[in-house]
Backbone as CSV, one residue per row, in Angstrom:
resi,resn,N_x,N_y,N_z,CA_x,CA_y,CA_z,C_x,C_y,C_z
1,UNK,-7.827,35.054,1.918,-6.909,35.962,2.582,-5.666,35.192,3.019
2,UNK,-4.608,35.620,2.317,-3.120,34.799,2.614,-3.023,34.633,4.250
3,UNK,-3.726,35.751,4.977,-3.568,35.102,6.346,-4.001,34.446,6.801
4,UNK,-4.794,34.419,6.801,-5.997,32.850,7.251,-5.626,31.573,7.029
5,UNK,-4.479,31.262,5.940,-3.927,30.208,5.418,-3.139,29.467,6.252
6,UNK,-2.948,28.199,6.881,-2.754,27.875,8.085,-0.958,27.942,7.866
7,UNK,-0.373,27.423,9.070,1.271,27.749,8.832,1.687,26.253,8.058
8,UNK,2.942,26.753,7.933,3.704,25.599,7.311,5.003,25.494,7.199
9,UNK,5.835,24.543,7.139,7.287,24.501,7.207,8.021,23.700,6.793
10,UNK,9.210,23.534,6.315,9.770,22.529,5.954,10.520,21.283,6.864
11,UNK,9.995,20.302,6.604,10.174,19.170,7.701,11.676,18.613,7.675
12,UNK,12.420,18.301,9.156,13.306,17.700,8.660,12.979,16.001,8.078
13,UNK,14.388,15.686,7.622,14.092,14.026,6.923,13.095,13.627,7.678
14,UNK,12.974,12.308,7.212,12.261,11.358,7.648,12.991,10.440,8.692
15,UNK,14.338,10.247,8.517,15.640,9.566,9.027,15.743,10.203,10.237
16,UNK,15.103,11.255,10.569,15.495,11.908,11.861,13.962,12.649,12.223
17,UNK,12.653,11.604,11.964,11.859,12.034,12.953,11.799,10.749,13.879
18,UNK,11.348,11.289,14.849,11.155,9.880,15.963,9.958,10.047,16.487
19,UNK,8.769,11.187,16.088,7.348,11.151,16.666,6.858,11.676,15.529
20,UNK,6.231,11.272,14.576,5.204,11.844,13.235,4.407,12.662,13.883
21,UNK,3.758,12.697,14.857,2.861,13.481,15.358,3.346,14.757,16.270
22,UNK,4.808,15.052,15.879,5.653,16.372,16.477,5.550,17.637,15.393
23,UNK,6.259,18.338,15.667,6.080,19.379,14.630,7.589,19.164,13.913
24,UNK,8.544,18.723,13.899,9.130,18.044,13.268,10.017,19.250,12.363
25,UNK,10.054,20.552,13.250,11.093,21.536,12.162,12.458,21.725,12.308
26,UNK,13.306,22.196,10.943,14.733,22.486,11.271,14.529,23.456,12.470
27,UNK,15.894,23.782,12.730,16.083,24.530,13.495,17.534,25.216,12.890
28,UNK,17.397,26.907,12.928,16.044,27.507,12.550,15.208,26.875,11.951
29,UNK,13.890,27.206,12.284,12.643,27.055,11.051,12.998,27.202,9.743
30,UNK,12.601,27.051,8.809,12.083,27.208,7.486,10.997,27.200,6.997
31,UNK,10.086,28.473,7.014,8.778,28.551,6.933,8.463,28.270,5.405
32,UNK,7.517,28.034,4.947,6.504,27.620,3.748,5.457,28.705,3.367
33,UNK,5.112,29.439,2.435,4.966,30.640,1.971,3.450,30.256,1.364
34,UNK,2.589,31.108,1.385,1.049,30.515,0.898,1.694,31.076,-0.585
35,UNK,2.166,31.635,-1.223,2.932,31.782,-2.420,3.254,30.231,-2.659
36,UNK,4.019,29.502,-2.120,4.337,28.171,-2.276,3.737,26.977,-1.860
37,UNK,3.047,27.439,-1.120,1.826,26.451,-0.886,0.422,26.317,-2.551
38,UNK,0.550,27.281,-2.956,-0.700,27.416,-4.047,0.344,27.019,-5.176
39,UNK,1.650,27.320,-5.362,2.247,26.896,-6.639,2.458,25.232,-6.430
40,UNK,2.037,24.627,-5.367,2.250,23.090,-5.138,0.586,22.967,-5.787
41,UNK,-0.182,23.594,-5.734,-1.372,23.317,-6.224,-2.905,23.301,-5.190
42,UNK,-2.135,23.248,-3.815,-2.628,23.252,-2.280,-4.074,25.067,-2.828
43,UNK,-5.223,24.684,-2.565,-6.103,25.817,-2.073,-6.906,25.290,-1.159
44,UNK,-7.134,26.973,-0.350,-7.358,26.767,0.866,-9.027,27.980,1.258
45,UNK,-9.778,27.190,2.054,-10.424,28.366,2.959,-10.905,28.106,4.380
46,UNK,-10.960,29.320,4.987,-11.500,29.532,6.040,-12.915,29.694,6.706
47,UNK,-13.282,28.748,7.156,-14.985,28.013,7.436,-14.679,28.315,8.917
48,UNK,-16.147,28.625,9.228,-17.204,28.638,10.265,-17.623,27.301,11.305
49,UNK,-16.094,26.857,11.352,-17.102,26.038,12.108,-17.429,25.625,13.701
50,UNK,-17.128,26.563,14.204,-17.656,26.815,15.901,-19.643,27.206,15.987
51,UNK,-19.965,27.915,14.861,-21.696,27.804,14.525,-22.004,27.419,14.591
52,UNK,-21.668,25.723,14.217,-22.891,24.768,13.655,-22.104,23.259,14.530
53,UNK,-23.621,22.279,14.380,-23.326,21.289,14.620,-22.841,20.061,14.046
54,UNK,-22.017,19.629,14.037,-21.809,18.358,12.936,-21.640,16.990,14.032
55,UNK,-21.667,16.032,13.145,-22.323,14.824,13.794,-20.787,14.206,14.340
56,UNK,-20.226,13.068,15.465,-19.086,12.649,15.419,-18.539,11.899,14.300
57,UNK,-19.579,11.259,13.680,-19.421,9.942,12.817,-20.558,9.566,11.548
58,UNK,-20.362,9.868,10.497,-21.549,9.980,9.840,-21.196,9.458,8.502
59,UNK,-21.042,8.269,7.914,-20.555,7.497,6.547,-21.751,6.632,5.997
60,UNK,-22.134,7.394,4.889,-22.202,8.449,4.425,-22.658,9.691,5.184
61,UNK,-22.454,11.008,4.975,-23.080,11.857,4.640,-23.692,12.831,3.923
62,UNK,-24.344,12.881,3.830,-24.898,13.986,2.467,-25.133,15.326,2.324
63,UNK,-24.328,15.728,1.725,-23.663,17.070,1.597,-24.729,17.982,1.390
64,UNK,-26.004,17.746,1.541,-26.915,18.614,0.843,-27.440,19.115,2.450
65,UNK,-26.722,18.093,2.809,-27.514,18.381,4.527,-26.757,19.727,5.500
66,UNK,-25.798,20.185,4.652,-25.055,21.436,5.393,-25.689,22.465,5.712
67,UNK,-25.998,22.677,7.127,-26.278,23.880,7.966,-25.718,25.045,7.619
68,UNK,-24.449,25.015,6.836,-23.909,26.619,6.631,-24.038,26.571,5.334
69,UNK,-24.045,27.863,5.041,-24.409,28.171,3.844,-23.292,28.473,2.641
70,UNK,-22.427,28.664,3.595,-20.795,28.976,2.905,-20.280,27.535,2.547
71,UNK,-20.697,26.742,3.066,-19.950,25.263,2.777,-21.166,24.829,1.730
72,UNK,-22.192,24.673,1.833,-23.392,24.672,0.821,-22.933,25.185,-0.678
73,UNK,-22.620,26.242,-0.782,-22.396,26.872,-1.765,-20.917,26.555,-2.658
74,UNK,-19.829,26.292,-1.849,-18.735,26.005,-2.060,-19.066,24.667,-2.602
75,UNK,-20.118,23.715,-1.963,-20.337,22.522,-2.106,-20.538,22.236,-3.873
76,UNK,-21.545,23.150,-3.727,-22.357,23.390,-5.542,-20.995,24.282,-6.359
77,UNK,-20.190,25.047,-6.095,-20.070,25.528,-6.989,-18.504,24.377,-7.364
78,UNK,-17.996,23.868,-6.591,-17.242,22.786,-7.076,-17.816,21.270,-7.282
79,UNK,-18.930,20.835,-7.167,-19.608,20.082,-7.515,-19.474,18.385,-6.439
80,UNK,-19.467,18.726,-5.386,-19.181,17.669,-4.194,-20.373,17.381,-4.223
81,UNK,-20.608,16.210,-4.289,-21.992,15.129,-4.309,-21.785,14.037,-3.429
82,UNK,-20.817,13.986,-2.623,-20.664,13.193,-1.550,-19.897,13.564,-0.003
83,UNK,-20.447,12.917,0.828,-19.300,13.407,1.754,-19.505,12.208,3.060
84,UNK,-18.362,12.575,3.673,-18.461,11.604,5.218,-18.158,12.498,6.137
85,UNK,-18.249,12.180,7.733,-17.102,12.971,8.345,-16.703,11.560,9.747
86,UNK,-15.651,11.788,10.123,-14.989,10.922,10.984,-14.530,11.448,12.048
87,UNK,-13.648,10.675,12.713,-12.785,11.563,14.081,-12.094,10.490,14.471
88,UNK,-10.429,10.946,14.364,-9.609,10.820,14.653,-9.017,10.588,15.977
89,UNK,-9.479,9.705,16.814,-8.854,9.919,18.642,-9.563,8.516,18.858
90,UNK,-8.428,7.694,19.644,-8.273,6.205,20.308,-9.456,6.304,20.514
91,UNK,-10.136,7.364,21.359,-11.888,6.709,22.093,-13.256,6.718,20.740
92,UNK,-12.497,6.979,19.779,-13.638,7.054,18.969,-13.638,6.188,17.131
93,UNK,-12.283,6.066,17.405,-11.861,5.193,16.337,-11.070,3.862,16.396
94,UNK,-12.009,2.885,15.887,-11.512,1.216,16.466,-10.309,1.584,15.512
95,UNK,-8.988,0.552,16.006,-7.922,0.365,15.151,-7.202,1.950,15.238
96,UNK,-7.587,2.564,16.070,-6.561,4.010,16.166,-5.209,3.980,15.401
97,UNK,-4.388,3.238,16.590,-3.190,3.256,15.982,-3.099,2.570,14.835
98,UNK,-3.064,1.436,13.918,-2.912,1.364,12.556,-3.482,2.270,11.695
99,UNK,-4.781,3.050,12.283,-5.532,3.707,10.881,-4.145,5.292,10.864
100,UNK,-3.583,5.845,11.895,-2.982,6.604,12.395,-1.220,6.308,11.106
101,UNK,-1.163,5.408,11.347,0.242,4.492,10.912,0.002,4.377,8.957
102,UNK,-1.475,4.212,8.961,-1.910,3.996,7.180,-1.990,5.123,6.948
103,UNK,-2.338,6.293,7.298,-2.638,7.601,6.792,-1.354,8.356,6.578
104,UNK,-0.192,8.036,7.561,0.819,8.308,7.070,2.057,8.003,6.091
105,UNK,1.527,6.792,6.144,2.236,6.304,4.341,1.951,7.537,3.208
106,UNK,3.298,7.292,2.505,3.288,8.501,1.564,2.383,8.144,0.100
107,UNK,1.609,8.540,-0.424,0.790,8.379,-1.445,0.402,9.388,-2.318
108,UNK,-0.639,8.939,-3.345,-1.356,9.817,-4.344,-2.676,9.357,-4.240
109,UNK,-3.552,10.184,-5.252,-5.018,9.067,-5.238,-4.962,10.121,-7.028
110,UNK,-6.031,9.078,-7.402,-6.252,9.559,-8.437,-7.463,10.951,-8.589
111,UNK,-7.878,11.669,-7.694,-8.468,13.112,-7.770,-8.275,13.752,-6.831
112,UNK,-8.677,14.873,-6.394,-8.577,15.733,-5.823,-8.820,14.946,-4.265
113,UNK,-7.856,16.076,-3.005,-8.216,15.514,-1.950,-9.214,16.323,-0.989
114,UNK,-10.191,16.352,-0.415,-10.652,17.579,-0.025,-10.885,17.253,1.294
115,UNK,-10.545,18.164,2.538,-10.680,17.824,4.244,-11.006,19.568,4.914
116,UNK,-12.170,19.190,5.846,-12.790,20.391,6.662,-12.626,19.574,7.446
117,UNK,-11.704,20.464,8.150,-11.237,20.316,10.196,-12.076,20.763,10.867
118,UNK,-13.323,20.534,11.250,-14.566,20.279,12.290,-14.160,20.294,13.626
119,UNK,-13.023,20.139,14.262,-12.585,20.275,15.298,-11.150,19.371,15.592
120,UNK,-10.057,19.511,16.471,-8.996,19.268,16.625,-8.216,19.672,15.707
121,UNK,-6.998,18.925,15.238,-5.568,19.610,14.521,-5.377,18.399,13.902
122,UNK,-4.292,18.909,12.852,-3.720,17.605,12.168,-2.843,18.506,11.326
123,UNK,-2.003,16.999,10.483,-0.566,17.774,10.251,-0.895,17.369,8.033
124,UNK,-1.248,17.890,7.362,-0.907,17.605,6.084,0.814,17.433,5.429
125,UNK,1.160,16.589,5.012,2.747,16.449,4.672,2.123,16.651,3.250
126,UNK,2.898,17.634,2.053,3.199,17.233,0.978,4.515,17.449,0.143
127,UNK,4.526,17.232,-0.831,5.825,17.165,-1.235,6.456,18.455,-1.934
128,UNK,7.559,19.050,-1.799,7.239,20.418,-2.911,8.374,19.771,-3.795
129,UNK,8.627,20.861,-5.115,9.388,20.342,-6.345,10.877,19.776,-5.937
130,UNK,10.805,19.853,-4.958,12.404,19.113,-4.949,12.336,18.005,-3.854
131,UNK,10.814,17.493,-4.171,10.471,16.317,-3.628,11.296,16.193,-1.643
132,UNK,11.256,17.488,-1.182,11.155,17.493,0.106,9.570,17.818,0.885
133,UNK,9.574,17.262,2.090,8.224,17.674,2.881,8.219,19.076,3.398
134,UNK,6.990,19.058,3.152,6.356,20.861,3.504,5.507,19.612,4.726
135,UNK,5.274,20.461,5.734,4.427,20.455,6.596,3.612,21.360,6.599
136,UNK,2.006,21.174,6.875,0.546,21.798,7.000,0.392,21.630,8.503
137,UNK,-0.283,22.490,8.854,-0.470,22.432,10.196,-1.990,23.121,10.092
138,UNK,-3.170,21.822,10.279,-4.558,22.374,9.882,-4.951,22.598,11.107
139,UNK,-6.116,23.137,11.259,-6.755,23.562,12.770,-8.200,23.906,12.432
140,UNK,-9.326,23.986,13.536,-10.585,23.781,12.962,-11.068,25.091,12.078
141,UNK,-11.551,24.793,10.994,-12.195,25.732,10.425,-11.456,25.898,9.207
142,UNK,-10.193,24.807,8.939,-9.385,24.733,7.615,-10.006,23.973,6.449
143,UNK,-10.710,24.347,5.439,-10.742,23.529,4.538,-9.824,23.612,3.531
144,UNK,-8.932,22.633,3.058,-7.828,22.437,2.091,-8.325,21.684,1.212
145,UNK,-7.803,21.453,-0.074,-7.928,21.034,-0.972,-6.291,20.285,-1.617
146,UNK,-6.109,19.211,-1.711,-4.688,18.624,-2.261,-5.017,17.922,-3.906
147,UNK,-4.236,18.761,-4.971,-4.572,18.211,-6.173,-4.363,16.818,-6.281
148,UNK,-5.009,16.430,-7.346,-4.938,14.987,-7.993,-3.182,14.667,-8.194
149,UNK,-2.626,13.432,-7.721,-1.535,13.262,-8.129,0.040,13.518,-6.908
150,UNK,-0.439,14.609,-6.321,0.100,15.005,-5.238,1.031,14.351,-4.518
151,UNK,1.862,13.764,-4.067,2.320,13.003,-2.938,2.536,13.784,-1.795
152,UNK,1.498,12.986,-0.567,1.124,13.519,0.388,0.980,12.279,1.409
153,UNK,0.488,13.245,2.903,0.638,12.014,3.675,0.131,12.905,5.323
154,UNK,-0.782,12.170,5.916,-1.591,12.578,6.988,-1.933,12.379,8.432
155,UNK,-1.173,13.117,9.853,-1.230,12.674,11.257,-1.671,13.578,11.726
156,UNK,-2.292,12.926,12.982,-2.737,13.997,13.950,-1.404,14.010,14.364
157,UNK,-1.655,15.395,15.707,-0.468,15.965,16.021,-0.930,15.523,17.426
158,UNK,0.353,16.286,18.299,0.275,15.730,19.765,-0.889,15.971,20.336
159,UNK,-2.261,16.456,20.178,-3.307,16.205,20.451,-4.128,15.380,20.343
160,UNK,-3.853,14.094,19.754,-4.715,12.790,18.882,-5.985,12.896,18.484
161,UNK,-6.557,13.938,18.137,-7.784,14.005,17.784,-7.911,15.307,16.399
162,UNK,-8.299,14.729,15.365,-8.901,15.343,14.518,-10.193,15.026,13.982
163,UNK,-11.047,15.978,14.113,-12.531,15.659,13.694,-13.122,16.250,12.174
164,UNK,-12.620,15.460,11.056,-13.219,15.927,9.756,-14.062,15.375,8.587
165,UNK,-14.525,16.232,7.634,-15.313,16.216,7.361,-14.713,15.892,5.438
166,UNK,-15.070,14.841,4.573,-13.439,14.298,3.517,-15.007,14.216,2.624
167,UNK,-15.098,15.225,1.518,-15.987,15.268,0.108,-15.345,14.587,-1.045
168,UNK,-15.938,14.515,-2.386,-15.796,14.077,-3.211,-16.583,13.944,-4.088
169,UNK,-16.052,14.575,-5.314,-16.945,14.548,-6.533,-17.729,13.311,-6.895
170,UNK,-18.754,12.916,-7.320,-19.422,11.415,-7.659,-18.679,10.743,-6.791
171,UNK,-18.445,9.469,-7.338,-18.384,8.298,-6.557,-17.241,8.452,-5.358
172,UNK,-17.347,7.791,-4.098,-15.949,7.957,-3.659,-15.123,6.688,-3.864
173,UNK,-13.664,7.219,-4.012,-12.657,6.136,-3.911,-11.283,6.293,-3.086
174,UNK,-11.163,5.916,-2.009,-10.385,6.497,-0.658,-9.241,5.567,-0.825
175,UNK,-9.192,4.673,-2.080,-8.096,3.779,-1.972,-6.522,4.833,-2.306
176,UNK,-5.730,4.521,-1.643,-4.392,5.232,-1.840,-3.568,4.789,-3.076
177,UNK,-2.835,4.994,-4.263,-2.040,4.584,-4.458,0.237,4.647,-3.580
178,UNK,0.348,3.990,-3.482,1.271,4.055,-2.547,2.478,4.340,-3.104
179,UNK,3.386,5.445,-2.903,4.562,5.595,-3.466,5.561,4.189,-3.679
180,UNK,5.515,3.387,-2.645,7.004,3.035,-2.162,6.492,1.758,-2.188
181,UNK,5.192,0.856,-2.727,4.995,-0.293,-3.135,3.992,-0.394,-3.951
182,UNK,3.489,0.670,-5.334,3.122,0.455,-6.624,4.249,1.714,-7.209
183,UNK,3.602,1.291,-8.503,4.379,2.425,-9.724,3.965,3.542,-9.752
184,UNK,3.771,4.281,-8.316,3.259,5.620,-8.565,3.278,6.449,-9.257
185,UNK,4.928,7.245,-9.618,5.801,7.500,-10.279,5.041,7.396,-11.851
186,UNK,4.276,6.751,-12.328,4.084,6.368,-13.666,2.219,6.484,-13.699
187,UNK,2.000,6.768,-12.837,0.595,6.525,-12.877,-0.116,8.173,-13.712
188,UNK,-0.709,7.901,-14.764,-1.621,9.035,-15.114,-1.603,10.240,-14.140
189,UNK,-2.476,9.807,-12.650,-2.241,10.901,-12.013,-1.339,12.008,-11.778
190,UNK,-0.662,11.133,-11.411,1.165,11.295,-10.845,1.303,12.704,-12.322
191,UNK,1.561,11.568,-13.464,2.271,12.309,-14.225,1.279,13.895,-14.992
192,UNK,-0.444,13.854,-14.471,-0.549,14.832,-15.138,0.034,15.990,-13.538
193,UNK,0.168,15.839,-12.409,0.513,16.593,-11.727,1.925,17.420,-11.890
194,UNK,2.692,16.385,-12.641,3.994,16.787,-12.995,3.959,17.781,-13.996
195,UNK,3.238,17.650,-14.842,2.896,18.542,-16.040,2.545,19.657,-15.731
196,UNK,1.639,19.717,-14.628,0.598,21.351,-14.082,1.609,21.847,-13.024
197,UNK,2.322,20.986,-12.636,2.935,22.050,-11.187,4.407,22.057,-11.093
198,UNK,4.544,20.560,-11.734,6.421,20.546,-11.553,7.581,21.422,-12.643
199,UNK,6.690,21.306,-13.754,7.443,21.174,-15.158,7.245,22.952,-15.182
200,UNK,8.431,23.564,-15.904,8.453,25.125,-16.075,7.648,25.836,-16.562
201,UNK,6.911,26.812,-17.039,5.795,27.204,-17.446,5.920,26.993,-19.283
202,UNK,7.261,27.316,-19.021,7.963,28.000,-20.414,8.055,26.330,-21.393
203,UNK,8.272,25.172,-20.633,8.377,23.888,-20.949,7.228,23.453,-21.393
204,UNK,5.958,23.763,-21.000,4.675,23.156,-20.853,4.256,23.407,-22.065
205,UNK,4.532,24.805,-22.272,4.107,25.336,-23.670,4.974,25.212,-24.825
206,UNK,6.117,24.874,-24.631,6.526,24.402,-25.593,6.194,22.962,-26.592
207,UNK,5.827,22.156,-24.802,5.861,20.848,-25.399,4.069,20.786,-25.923
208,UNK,3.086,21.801,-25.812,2.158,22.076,-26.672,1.877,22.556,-28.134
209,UNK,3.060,23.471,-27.777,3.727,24.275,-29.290,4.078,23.136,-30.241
210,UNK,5.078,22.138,-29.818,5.627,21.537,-30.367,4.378,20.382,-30.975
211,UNK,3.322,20.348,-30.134,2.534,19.252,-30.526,1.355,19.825,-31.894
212,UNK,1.256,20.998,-31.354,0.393,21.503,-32.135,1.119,21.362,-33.379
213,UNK,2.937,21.647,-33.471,3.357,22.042,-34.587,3.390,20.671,-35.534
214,UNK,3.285,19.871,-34.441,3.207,18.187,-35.594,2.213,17.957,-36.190
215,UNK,1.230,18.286,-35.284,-0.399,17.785,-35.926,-1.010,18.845,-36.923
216,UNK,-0.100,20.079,-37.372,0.400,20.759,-38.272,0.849,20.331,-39.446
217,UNK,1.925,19.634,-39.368,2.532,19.058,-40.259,2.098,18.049,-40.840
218,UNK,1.056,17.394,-39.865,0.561,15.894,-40.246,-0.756,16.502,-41.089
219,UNK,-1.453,17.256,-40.942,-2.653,17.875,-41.805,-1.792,18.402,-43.175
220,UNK,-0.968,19.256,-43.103,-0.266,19.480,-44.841,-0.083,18.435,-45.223
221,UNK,0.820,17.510,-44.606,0.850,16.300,-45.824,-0.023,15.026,-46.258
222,UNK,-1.224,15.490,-45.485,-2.467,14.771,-45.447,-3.340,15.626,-46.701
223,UNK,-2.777,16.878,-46.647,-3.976,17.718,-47.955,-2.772,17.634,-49.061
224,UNK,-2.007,17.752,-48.716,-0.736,17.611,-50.163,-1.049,15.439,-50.898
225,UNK,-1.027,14.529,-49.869,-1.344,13.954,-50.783,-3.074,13.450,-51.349
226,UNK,-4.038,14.449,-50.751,-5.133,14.516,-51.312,-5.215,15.408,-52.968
227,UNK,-4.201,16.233,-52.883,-3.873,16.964,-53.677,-3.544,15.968,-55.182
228,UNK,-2.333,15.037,-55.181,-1.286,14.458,-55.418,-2.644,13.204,-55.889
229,UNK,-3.676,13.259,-55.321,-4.681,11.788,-55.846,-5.474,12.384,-56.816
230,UNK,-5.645,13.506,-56.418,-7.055,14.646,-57.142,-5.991,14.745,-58.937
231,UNK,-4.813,14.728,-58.858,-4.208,15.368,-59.925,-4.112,13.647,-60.719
């Protein structure tokens, strides 16, 4: 339900924030459209989670162990075979402020990103096609999903505490690739994201059309000179 979809907005620069953990909008606003939130590739749902109990701190956890049945199921039908959950706030996380400072570096990873807000707030940054920040503004009971490739980037807000719950297909790998000190820009990921979300619809298929039409061409003159041996 498009309403349930948490808010969002367009952030000013970066050059003119002075608290990452503000809400950080023009003025006027410029709101962010779940229309434009899903054409960035962003899906979203709305979980239960004032019901049930979840643990503060639990690495690993195992996803099979979910009390609700809606997250159970979501679990299986996208195929999450792993999970942790953490929490975000000085009294509960050694190294607060640096882990706070690393999460907001701008990055990619190579699969999908997946986070259930278990309790407190937090701010998702990602990038939309004209490589400006959209701001997310999650709250408990948000589960989001950020495609493979994405450039994105993650703070609590003036509340310092977010308590969530971060899945992953088979193995996990939480390492970031980093915009602004590797070759992000060039990385597989990166570039199949460019392909699915950046590039025009009308482009995509062309440059399929066009491929198909070679490997077309390369089969005729592959049976023309089978032809040309036979004679």
């Amino acid at each position: 339900v498009d309403e349930d979809w948490p808010e969002a907005w367009h952030m000013i620069d970066d050059d003119k924030v002075e608290n990452q953990k503000c809400e950080n909008r023009f003025s006027p606003n410029r709101p962010c459209d779940v229309k434009a939130m899903r054409d960035l590739g962003l899906q979203y749902w709305k979980m239960d989670a004032d019901s049930f109990t979840w643990p503060v701190k639990s690495v690993p956890w195992d996803p099979k162990d979910s009390p609700d049945p809606r997250l159970a199921a979501l679990r299986d039908e996208r195929g999450y075979s792993y999970a942790d959950i953490i929490s975000i706030h000085p009294d509960l996380l050694p190294g607060y402020d640096t882990h706070v400072k690393n999460f907001f570096t701008e990055h990619i990873h190579d699969a999908e990103e997946i986070r259930y807000i278990l309790g407190g707030s937090g701010f998702f940054d990602v990038r939309d096609l004209q490589d400006k920040w959209v701001r997310v503004h999650v709250k408990k009971g948000d589960l989001m999903t950020l495609p493979e490739g994405i450039y994105h980037r993650f703070t609590v807000d003036e509340t310092n505490y977010t308590h969530a719950m971060r899945m992953f297909i088979g193995v996990p790998c939480w390492t970031p690739i980093n915009r602004h000190t590797e070759d992000a820009d060039n990385h597989p990921s990166r570039k199949k994201y460019v392909c699915l979300y950046c590039m025009p619809k009308e482009l995509v298929g062309q440059d399929e059309s066009a491929e198909g039409g070679d490997k077309k061409k390369q089969k005729t003159s592959e049976e023309k000179s089978d032809e040309e041996a036979k004679a």
